[in-house]
N, C-alpha and C positions, 0 to 999 in steps of 0.2 A: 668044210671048215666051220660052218656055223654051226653044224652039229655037234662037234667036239667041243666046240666052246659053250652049247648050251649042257650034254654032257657035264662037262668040269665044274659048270654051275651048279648043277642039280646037285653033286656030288658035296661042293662045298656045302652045301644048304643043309644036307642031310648029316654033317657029322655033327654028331654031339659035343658039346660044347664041355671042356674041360670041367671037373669037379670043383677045384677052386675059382673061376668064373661064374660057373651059376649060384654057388654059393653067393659071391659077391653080388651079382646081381639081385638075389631075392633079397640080401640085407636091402639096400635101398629100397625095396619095396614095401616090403614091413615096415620100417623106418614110415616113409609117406603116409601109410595107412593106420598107424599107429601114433600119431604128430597129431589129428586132432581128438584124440582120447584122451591125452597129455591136456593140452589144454582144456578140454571138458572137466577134467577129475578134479579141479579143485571145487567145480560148482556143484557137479553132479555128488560128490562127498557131505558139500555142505548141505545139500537140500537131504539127502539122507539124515543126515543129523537132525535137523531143525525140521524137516516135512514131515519123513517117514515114521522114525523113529516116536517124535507125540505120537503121531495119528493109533500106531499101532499099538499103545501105550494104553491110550482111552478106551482103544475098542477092548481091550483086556481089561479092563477095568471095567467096563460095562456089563460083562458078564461075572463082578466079581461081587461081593456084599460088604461094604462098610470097608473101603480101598482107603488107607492111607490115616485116618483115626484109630485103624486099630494093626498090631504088628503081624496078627492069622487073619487073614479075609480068603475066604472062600467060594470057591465056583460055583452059582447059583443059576446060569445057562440064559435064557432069555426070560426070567423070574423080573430081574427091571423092567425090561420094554413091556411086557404083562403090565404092569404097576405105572407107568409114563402114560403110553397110550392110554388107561381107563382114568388118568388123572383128569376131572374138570376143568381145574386152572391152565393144563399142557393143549388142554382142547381151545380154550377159551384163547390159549395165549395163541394156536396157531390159527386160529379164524382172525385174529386180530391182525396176523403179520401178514395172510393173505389179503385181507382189505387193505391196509396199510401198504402193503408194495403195491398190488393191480392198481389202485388209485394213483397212486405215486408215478407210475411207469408211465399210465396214460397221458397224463395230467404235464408230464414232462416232457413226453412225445407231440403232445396238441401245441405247448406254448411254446419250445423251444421250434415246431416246423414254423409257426405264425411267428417270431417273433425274427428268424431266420430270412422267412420270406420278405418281412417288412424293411430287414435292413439291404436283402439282395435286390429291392425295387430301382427302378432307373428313377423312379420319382422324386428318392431324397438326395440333394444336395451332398457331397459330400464332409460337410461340415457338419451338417446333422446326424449326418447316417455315423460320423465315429461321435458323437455328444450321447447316441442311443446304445451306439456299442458299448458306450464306457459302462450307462446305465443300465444297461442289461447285461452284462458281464459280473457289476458287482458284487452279489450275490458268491459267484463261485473262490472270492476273494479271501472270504471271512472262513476263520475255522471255526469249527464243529461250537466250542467253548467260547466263541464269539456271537454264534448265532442263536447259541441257548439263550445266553445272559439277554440280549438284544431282542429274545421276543417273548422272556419272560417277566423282563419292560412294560413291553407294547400289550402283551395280551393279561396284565396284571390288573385287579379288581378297580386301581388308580391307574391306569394306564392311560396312554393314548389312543387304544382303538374304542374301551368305555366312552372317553370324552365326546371323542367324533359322531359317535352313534349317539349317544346322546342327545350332542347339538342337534343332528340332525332328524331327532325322533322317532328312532328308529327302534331302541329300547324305552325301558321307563325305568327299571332298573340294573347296578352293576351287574355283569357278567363275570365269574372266575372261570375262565375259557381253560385253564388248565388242574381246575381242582373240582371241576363239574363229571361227576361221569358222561354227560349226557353229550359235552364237547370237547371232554378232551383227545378223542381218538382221531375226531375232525381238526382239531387245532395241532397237533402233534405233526398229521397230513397235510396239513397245509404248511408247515416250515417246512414238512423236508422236502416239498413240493419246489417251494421259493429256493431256495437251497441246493436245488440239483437241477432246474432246468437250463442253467447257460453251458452246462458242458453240452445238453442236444443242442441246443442253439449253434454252438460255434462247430460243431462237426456237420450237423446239416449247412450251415452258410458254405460251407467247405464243398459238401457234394452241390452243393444250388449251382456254385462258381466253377464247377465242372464240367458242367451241364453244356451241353454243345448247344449254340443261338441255333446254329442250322435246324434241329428237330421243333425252336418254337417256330421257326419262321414257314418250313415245311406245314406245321399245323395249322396255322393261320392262311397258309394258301389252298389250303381243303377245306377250309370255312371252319374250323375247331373255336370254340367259344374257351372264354379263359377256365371255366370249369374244365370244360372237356380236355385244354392244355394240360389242367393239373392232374385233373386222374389219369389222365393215358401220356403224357412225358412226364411230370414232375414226379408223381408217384413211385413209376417203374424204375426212373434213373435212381432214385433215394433208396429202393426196397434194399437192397443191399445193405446200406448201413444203417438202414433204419432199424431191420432183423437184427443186428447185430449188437447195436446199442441196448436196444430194447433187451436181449439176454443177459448181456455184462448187467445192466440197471436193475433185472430182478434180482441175480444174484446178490449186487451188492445193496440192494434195498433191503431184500430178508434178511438180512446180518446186521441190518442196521440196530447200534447198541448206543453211542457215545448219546445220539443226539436225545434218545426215549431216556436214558438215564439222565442224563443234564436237566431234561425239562421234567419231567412227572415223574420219571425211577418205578414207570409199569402202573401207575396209580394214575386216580383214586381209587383205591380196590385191586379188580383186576381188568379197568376200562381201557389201559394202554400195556400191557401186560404182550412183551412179542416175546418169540420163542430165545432170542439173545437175552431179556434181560430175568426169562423165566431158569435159561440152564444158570444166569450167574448168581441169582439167588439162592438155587439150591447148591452151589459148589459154598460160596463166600457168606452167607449168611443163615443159611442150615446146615452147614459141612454135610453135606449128600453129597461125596463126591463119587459114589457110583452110580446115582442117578443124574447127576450134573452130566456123568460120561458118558450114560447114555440118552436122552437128551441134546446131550452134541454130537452123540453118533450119528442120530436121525436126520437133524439137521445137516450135517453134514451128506447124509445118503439122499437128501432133497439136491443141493447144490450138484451133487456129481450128477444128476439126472441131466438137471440143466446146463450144466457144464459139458454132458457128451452131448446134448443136441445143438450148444453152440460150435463145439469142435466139427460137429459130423455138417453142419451148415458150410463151416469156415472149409472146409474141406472141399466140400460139393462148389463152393464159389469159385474152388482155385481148380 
């Protein structure tokens, strides 16, 4: 009897299932798998338009001569990137943007882990420790157009950092911190310095306050010295977004444009001259817009670099 009824089973199992049934069936499945393409396409459309569409726009334009001043321009092959790369000023602007961001990155990494750790200490009070956060957050407060104006104040021939040094003897004469060749690459790195360190601060306080007590306590019962705490736990737990900021912050260091134009506009000469405020001179104030494009091509071909080694990181993490 059980055989027949496994029989009759097999049997049922094995007929095909009517034409209009699976029909019906596969609509709802399509349906499912077609429901979030729907909702992607209004964005994936628009990044077409607004991403794609520029980019492949310049790069046509960079192989083209005298794009958009004149109504025949034609296809001149890599005749610009020849002409960019052997330019002085394009050399002089990218050694400037490399000092300028590695300084910047560092600089941003050392105060925001110090200033991070000082507020994550059991020592301060918590009355003090948010009086420090407030004062070390404010910086990230101010816009771009706020911090120009404000430290071209401070660092002006009458300013208040002349006076102080001054008083305290440190010069003899005025300093123009930002019409000097000699400092203004240095003064330029030092705002964007002040300027971008409380976003590492408040993401490191983040991974600090992660940080499991067990690994310090574990350390301190193997005899680990606070050094040795911080290179072998505090280091390791942070490496992760330490990498990770550190990549976003080159990126958006080297494109830094608003604040070099606000304060000196790539001057005196070509002492703060970075590769943002070199391609927008040649578009907007030499109309070169096929050397502006390419120009932005290159710069552009730097940031995908570091863009797949933050991808291929963020990857490798997950």
């Amino acid at each position: 009897m059980a055989t027949a009824t496994s029989d009759v089973t097999q049997a049922v199992h094995r007929v095909p299932p009517a034409p209009g049934k699976a029909a019906a069936g596969r609509t709802p499945r399509r349906r499912k798998n077609l429901t979030p393409w729907a909702f992607l396409s209004p964005t994936v459309l628009l990044m077409l338009v607004l991403m794609l569409v520029p980019i492949v726009m310049v790069i046509v334009y960079s192989l083209k001569n005298n794009v958009i001043m004149t109504r025949k321009s034609e296809i001149i092959g890599l005749g610009n990137y020849g002409e960019i790369l052997t330019d002085p000023i394009f050399l002089k602007a990218l050694m400037n943007t490399v000092i300028f961001t590695v300084t910047s990155v560092v600089a941003h990494l050392v105060l925001g882990l110090t200033f991070a750790m000082m507020l994550n200490s059991p020592l301060l009070s918590n009355a003090t420790r948010a009086v420090f956060r407030v004062i070390y957050f404010l910086p990230w407060l101010f816009t771009v157009a706020v911090i120009a104006v404000l430290w071209r104040l401070i660092l002006s021939p009458n300013g208040v950092l002349n006076y102080i040094l001054q008083q305290w003897g440190l010069i003899s004469e005025k300093v123009e911190w930002l019409s000097s060749p000699s400092t203004a690459l240095i003064a330029v790195t030092f705002i964007n310095i002040w300027a971008g360190y409380p976003f590492y601060m408040v993401s490191l306080l983040a991974g600090l306050q992660g940080i499991p007590r067990d690994l310090y306590e574990a350390a301190r019962v193997d005899g680990a010295t606070a050094r040795q705490q911080f290179f072998n736990v505090t280091i390791p737990q942070l490496r992760p977004i330490i990498i990770s900021m550190a990549m976003l912050d080159v990126i958006w260091t080297s494109q830094q444009f608003a604040l070099i134009w606000m304060t000196t506009g790539g001057g005196p000469g070509t002492s703060t001259e970075m590769l943002s405020t070199y391609t927008y001179k040649l578009a907007f104030s030499e109309y070169e817009f096929s050397l502006a494009s390419t120009s932005a091509v290159i710069v552009f071909l730097l940031s995908m670099v570091l863009a797949f080694w933050y991808a291929r990181h963020q990857k490798a993490r997950d």
